[in-house]
C-alpha positions in Angstrom: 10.7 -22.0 -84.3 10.7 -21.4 -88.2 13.0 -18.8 -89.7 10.6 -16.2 -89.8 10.2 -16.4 -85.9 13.7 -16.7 -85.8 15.9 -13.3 -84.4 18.4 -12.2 -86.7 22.2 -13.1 -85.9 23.4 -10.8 -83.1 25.4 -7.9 -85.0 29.2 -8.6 -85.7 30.9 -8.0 -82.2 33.6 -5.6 -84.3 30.1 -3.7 -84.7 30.0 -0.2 -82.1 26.8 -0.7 -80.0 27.0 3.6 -79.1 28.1 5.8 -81.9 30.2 8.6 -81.6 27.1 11.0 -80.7 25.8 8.8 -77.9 23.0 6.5 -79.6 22.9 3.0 -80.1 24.1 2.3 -83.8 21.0 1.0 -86.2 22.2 -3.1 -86.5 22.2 -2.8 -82.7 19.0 -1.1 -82.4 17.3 -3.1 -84.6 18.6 -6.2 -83.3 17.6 -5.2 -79.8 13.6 -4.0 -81.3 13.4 -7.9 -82.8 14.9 -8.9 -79.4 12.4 -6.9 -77.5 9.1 -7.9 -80.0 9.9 -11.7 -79.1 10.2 -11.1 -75.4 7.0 -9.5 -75.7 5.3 -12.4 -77.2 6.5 -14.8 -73.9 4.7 -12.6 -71.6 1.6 -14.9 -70.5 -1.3 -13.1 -70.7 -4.0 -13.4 -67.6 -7.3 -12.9 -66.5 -9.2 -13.2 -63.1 -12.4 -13.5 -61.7 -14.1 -14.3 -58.5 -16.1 -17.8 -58.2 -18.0 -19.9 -55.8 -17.8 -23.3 -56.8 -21.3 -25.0 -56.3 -21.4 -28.4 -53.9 -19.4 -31.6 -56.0 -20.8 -35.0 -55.3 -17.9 -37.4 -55.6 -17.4 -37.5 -59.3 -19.2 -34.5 -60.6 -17.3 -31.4 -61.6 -18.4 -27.7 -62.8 -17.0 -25.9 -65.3 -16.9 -22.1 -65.4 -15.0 -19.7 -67.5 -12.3 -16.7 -67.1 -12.0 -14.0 -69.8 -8.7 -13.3 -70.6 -7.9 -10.5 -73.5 -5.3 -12.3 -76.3 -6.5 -15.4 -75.6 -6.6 -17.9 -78.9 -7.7 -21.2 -79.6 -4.9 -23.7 -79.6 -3.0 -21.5 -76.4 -2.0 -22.8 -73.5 -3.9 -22.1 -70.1 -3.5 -22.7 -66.8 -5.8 -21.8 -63.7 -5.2 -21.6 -60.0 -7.8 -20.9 -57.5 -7.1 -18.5 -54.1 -8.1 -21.5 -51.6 -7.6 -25.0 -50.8 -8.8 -27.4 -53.4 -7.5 -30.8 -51.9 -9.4 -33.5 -54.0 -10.6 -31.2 -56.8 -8.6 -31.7 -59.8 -8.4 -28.4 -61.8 -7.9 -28.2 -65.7 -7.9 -25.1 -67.6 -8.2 -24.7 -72.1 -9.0 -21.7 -74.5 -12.2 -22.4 -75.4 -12.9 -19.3 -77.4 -11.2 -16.1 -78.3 -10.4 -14.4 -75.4 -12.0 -16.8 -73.2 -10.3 -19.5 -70.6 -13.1 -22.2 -69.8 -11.9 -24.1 -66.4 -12.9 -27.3 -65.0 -13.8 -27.7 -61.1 -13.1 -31.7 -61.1 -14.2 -33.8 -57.4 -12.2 -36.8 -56.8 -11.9 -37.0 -53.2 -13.7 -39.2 -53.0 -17.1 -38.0 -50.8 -19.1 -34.5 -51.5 -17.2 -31.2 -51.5 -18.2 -28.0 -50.8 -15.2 -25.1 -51.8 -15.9 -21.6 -50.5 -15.6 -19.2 -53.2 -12.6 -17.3 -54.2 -10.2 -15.8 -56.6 -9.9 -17.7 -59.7 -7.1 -16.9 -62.0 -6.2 -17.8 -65.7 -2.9 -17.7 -67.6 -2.3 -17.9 -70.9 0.9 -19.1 -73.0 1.2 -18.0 -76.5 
């Protein structure tokens, strides 16, 4: 974290957080808006969509992708999918702005054939 994404030091504890008319005093409150903003910027952001993943020979994979509003190159992303996927190895990237490509992998193996269901996307700032 540089400084600039750095809070500022928490307000002397000698400093009142209430003031004598009831509201929080200003290093306080603009120590908690900072506090707040970061908080903000950890909330993942997500996207779903429903998919039906086509028939994988042993080997072959499909890839598919989730849209997901905030998204950025260089993110974080994970996917999960509603159903069982034993033998499918799943991997999830930001391929484009506000747009989670995922990976339908088959390693089981033999030929798999997934019923469709939900697919979900998360993003990490």
């Amino acid at each position: 974290m540089s400084t600039s994404d750095s809070l500022r030091p928490i307000p002397h504890p000698s400093a009142r957080l209430v003031g004598a008319d009831g509201t929080i005093t200003k290093p306080w409150y603009d120590w908690l808006n900072q506090l707040a903003e970061k908080l903000a910027e950890l909330t993942p952001l997500e996207g779903a969509a429903t998919y039906d993943p086509p028939s994988l020979a042993d080997g072959a994979g499909t890839t598919t992708t989730v849209t997901v509003p905030g998204a950025a190159l260089g993110d974080f992303a994970t996917a999960a999918f509603s159903l069982p996927t034993a033998g499918i190895t799943i991997t999830a990237w930001v391929s484009a702005q506000n747009i989670v490509s995922v990976r339908f992998q088959n390693e089981s193996g033999g030929p798999l054939d997934i019923a469709g269901g939900r697919l979900a996307a998360r993003v990490q700032k």
